[in-house]
C-alpha positions as CSV (number, residue, x, y, z in Angstrom):
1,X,6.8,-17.3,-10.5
2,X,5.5,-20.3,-12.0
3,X,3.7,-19.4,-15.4
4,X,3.5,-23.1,-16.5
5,X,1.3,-24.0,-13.2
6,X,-0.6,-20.7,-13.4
7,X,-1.5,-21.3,-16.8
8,X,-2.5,-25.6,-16.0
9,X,-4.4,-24.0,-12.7
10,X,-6.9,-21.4,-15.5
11,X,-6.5,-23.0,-18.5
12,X,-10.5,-23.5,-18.7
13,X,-11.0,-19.6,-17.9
14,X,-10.5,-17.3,-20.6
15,X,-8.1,-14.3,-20.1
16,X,-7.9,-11.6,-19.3
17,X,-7.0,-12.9,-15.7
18,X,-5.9,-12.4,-12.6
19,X,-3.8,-14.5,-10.0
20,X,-2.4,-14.4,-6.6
21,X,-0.2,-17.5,-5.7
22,X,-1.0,-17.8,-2.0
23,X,2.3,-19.9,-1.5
24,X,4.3,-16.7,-2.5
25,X,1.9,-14.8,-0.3
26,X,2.2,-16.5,2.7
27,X,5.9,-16.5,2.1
28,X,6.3,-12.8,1.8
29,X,3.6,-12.6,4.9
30,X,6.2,-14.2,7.2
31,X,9.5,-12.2,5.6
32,X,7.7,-9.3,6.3
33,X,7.1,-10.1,10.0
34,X,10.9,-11.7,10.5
35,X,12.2,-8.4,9.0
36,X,9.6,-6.4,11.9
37,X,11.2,-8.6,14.8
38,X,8.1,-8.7,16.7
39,X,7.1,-5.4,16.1
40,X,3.1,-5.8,15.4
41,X,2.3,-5.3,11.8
42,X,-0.5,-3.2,10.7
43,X,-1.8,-4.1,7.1
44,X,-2.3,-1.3,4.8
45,X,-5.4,-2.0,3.1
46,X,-4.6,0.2,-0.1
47,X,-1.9,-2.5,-1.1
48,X,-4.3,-5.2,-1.1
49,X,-8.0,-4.2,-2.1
50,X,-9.5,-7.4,-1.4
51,X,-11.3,-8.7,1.8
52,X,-10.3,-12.5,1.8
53,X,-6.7,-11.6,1.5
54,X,-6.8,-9.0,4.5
55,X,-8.5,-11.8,6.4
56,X,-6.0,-14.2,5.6
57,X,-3.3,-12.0,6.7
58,X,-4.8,-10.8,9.6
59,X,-5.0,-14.4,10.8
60,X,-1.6,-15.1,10.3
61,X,0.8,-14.3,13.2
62,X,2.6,-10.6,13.9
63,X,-0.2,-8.8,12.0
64,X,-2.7,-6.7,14.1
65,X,-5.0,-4.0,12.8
66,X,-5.8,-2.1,9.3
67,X,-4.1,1.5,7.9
68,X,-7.2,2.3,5.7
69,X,-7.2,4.8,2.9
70,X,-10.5,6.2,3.3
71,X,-13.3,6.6,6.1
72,X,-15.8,4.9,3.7
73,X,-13.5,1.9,3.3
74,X,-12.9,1.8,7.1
75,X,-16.8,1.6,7.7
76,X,-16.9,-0.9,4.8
77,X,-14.6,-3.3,6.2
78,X,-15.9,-2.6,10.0
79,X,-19.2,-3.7,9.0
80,X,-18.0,-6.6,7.1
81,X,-16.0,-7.7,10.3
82,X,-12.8,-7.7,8.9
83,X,-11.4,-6.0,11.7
84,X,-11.8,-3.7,14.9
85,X,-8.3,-1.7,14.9
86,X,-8.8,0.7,11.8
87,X,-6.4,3.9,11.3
88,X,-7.7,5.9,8.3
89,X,-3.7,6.9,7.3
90,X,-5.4,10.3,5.1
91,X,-7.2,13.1,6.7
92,X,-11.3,13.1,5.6
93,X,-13.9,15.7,4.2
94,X,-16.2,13.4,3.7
95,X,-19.5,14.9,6.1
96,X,-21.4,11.3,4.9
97,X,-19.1,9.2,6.2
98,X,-18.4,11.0,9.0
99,X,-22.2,11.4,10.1
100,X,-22.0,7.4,9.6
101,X,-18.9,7.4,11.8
102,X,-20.7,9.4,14.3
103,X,-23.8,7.4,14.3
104,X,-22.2,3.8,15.1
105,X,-21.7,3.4,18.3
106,X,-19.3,0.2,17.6
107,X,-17.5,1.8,14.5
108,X,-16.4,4.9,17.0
109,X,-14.4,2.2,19.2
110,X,-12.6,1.1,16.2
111,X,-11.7,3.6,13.7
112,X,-9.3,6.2,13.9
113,X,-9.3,9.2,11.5
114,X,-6.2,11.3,10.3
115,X,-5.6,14.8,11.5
116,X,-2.8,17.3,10.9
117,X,-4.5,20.6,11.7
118,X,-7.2,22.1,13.8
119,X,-8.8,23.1,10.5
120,X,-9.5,18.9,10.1
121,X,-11.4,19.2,13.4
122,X,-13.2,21.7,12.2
123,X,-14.4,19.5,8.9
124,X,-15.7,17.6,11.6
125,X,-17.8,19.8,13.7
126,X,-19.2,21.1,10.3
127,X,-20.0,17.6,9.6
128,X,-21.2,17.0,12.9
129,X,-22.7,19.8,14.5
130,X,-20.7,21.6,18.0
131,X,-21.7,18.7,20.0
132,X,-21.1,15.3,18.9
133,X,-19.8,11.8,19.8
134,X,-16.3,11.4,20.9
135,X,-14.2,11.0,17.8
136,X,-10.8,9.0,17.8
137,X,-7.7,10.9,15.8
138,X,-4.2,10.7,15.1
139,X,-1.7,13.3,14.7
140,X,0.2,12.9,11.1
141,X,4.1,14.1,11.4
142,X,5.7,14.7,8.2
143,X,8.7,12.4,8.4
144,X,10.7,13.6,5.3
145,X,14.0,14.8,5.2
146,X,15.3,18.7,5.2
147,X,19.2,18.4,5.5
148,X,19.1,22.1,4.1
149,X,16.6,24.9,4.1
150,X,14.1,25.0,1.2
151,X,15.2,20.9,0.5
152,X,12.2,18.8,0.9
153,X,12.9,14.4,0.7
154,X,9.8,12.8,0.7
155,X,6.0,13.0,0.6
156,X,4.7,16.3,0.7
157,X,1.9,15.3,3.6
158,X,1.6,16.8,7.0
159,X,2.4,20.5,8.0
160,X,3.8,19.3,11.4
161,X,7.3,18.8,11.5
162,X,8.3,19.3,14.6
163,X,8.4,18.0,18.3
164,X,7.0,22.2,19.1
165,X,4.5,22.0,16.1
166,X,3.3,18.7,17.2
167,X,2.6,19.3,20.9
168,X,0.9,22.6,20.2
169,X,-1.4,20.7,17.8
170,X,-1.9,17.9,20.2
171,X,-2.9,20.2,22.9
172,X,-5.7,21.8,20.5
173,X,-7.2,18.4,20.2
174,X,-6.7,17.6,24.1
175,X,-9.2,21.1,24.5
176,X,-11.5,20.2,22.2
177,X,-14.8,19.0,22.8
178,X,-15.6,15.7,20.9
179,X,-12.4,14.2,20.1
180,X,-9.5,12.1,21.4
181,X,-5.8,11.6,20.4
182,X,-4.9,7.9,20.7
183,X,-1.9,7.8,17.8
184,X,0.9,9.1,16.1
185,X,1.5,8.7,12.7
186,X,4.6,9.1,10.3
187,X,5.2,7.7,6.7
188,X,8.5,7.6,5.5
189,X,8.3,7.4,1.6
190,X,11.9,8.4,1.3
191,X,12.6,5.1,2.5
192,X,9.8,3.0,2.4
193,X,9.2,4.2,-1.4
194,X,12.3,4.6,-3.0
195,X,14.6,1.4,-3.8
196,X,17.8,1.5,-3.0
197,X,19.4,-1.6,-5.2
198,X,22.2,-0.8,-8.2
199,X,26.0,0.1,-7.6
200,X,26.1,3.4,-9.7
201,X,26.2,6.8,-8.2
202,X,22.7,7.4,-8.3
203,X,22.3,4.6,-6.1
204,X,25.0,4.7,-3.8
205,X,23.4,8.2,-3.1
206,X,19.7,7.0,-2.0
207,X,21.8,4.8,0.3
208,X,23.5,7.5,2.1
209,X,20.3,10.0,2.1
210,X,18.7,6.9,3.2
211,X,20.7,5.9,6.1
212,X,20.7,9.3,7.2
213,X,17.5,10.3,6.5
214,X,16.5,7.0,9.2
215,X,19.0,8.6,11.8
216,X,17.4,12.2,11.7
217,X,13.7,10.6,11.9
218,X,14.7,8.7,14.6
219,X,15.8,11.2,16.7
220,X,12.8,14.0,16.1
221,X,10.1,11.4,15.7
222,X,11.0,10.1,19.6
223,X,11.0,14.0,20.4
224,X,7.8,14.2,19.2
225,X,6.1,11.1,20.5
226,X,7.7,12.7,23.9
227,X,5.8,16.1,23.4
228,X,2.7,14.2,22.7
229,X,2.4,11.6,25.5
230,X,2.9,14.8,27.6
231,X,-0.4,15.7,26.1
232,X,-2.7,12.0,25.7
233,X,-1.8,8.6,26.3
234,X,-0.6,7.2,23.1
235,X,-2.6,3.7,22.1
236,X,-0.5,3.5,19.1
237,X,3.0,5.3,16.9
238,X,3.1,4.0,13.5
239,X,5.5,4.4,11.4
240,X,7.6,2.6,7.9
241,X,6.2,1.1,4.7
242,X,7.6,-2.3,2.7
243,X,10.6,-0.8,2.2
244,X,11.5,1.0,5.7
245,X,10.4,-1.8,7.6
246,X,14.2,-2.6,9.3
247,X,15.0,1.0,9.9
248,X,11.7,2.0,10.8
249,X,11.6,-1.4,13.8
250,X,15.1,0.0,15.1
251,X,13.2,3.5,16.2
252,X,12.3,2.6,20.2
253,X,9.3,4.4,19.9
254,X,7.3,3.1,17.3
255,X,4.8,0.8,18.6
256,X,3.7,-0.8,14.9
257,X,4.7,-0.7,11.6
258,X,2.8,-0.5,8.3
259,X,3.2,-2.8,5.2
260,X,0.7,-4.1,2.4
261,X,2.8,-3.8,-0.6
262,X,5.6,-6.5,0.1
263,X,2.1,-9.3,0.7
264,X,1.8,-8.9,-3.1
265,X,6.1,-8.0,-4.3
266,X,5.0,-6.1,-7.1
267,X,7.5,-4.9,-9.8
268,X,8.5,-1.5,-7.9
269,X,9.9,-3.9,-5.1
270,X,12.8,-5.3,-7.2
271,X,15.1,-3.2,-6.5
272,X,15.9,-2.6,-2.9
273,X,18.9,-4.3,-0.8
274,X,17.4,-5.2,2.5
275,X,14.7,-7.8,0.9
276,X,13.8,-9.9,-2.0
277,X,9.8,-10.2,-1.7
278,X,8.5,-13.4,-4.5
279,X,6.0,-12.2,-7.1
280,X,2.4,-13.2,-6.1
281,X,0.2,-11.3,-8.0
282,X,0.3,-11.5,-12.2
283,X,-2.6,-11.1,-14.8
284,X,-2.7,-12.9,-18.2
285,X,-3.6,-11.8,-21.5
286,X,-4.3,-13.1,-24.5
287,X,-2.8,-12.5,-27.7
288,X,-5.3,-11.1,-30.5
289,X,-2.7,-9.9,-33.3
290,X,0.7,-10.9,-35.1
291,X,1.6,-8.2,-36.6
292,X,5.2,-9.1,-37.7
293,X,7.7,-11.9,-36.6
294,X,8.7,-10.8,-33.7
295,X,5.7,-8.9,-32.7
296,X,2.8,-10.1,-30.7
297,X,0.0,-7.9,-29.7
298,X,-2.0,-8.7,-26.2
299,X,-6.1,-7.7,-25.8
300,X,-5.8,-4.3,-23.2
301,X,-3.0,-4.0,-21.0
302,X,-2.8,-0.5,-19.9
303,X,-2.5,-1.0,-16.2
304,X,-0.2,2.3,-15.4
305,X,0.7,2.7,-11.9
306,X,0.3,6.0,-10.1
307,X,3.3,8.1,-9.3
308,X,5.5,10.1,-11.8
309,X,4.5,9.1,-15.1
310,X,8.1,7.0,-16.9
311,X,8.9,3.4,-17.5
312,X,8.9,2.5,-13.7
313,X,5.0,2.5,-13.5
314,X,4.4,0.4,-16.2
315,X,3.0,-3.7,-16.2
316,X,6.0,-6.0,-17.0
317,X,5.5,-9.0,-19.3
318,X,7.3,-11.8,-17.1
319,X,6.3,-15.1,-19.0
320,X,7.3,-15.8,-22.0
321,X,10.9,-14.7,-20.8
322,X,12.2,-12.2,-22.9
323,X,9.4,-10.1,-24.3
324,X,9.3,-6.3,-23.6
325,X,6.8,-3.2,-24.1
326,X,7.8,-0.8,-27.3
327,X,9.1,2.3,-26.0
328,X,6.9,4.1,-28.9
329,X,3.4,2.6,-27.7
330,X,3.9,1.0,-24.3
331,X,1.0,-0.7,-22.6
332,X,-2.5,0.1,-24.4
333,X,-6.3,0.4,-23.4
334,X,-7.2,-1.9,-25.8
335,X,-4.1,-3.5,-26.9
336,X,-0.5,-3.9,-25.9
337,X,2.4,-5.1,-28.2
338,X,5.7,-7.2,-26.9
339,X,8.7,-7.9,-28.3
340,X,11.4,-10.7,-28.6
341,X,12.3,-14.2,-29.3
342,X,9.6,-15.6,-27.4
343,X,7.1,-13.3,-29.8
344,X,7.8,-15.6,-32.6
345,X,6.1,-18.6,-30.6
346,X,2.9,-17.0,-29.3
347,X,-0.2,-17.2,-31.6
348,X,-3.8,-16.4,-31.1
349,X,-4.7,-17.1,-27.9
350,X,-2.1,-18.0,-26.0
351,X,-1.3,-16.2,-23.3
352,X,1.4,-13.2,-21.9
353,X,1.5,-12.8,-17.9
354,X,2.3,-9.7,-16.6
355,X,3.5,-7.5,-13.1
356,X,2.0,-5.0,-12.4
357,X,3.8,-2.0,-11.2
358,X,2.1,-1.4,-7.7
359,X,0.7,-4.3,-5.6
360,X,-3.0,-3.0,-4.8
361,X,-3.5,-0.8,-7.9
362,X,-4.2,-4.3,-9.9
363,X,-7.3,-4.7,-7.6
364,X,-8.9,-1.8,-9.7
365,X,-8.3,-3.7,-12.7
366,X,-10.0,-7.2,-12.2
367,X,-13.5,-8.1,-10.0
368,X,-11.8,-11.2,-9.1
369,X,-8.0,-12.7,-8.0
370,X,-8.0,-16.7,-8.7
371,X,-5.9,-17.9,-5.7
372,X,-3.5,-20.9,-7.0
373,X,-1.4,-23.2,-4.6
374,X,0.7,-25.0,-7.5
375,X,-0.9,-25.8,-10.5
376,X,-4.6,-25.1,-9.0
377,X,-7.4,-23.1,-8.0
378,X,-8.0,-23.0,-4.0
379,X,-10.7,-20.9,-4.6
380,X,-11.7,-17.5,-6.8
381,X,-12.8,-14.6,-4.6
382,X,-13.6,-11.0,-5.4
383,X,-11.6,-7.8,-5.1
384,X,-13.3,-4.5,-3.8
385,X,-14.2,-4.1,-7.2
386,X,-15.6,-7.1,-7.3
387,X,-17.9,-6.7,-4.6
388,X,-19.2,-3.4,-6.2
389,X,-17.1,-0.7,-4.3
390,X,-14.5,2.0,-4.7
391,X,-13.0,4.2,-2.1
392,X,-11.4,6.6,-4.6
């Protein structure tokens, strides 16, 4: 990253700020879709949180369609005509949203919701009443790992885990009134979400569970997509993250993978072997205190990611090199010291740029990004917060 051109491209705004360097996003835009070798790419809305950039990725070339995070959001960004392929990648309660689901006519053609259960149909029909428009789903399989009984790798999300579980629930939905299956669905956060970079042990064993956690998946999640088609004709098998993207491509029956985070290469992507994605998003803030030499205190700062709570999640102060978070106060609501050489050249005022942990999470932070192409402004355009809305 360039601080010295992100600070001449804002230096008549006052901090705190937020940036995205579009060069460094359209750069990590086309690694992601060399890495997918012509595998479509479907943009997972959650990393991003703002509509311009969605836009601007949908237009470029190997992305196709939006993994949502909620109904509401889907509907949001239908209506706003960001796009007409929408998965909604968690299952929904919400009876509002899916009375307004129910009611749009156009909407019902281009959103698909998330099931796992026939007890998700049935938040449906109470939503909806017994008879009510044809509704699109997807069947979610849980693509952790189990090398051993009672051993669980991965995200604790669907209850179907096998090619048997999946076409009994696939047949449910066939017989029921009001609904079609058009996708399958599998996230694999043991891979996607869990760098793999370092030479110690530690490392060296996510490799191995890695590589072999991709073989197993492979194998069961074709047996399931098998089951399934026997069932309904498949528009769509999605599979992968950021960080599964290779492994996840190599598996002959996915049809699309998802990615988001790697637009943005926030600081949980540093570590991983198979790519390098350039930091695009940062935020500034200004310094408000001195309380010793080599002590220089930012105004808020407490941008923790979600996940376990430990050092991982929190912002990293990039520019000035060399400064770093106490390990007895760590990044603040109100205020956030660093530490280091470079702390005994900040004064009031100037300004510390930080990563944040996760790539869309920052959206909830700041109404607007500042998008920079060198050392200016291409234009300032608001985030979902920005444009008065949150989606939980």
């Amino acid at each position: 990253m360039n601080a010295a051109a992100y600070d001449a491209a804002t230096q008549d705004l006052d901090p705190p700020l937020a940036v995205v360097d579009l060069d460094a996003f359209d750069a990590n835009a086309r690694d992601l879709t060399r890495r997918a070798c012509g595998v479509p790419i479907r943009i997972a809305s959650k990393s991003v949180r703002c509509r311009f950039l969605l836009d601007h990725a949908l237009a470029m070339p190997g992305y196709a369609g939006l993994l949502c995070y909620s109904l509401p959001e889907a509907l949001w960004l239908h209506r706003y005509g960001v796009s007409d392929d929408l998965v909604v990648a968690y299952p929904t309660v919400d009876h509002a949203a899916l009375r307004a689901l129910a009611s749009d006519d156009a909407a019902r053609t281009a959103v698909t919701i998330m099931v796992d259960s026939t007890e998700h149909l049935d938040a449906v029909d109470a939503a909806l009443g017994g008879a009510h428009p044809e509704i699109r789903v997807a069947l979610e399989l849980d693509a952790s790992w189990r090398p051993a009984p009672r051993l669980h790798i991965g995200t604790r999300r669907s209850p179907v885990f096998r090619p048997r579980s999946a076409h009994t629930l696939a047949s449910r939905i066939a017989d029921r009134p009001g609904f079609r299956l058009v996708g399958v669905m599998a996230y694999e956060g043991q891979i996607a979400g869990v760098p793999d970079g370092g030479r110690g042990p530690s490392a060296r064993l996510v490799r191995w569970m890695q590589r072999r956690s991709a073989a197993e998946l492979a194998q069961r999640r074709g047996e399931v997509v098998d089951a399934v088609r026997r069932v309904a004709d498949l528009e769509f098998v999605n599979g992968g993250g950021t960080g599964s993207i290779e492994s996840t491509v190599d598996d002959p029956s996915v049809t699309e993978v998802a990615a988001g985070s790697g637009l943005l290469g926030p600081g949980l992507f540093d570590s991983y072997t198979r790519f390098t994605p350039e930091p695009a998003a940062v935020f500034a803030l200004p310094v408000v205190r001195r309380p010793s030499r080599d002590l220089a205190t930012v105004f808020a700062g407490g941008y923790i990611a979600s996940g376990p709570a430990k050092p991982s999640r929190l912002p990293t102060p990039v520019a000035p090199a060399g400064l770093t978070l106490l390990g007895v106060e760590g990044a603040g609501e109100v205020q956030t010291p660093v530490k280091g050489a470079a702390a005994r050249r900040l004064g009031l005022g100037d300004r510390v740029w930080f990563r944040h942990a996760k790539a869309g999470e920052l959206a909830e932070r700041f109404p607007e990004y500042h998008l920079v192409r060198g050392a200016r402004i291409e234009r300032t355009v608001p985030t979902y917060r920005g444009e008065g809305t949150f989606f939980g």
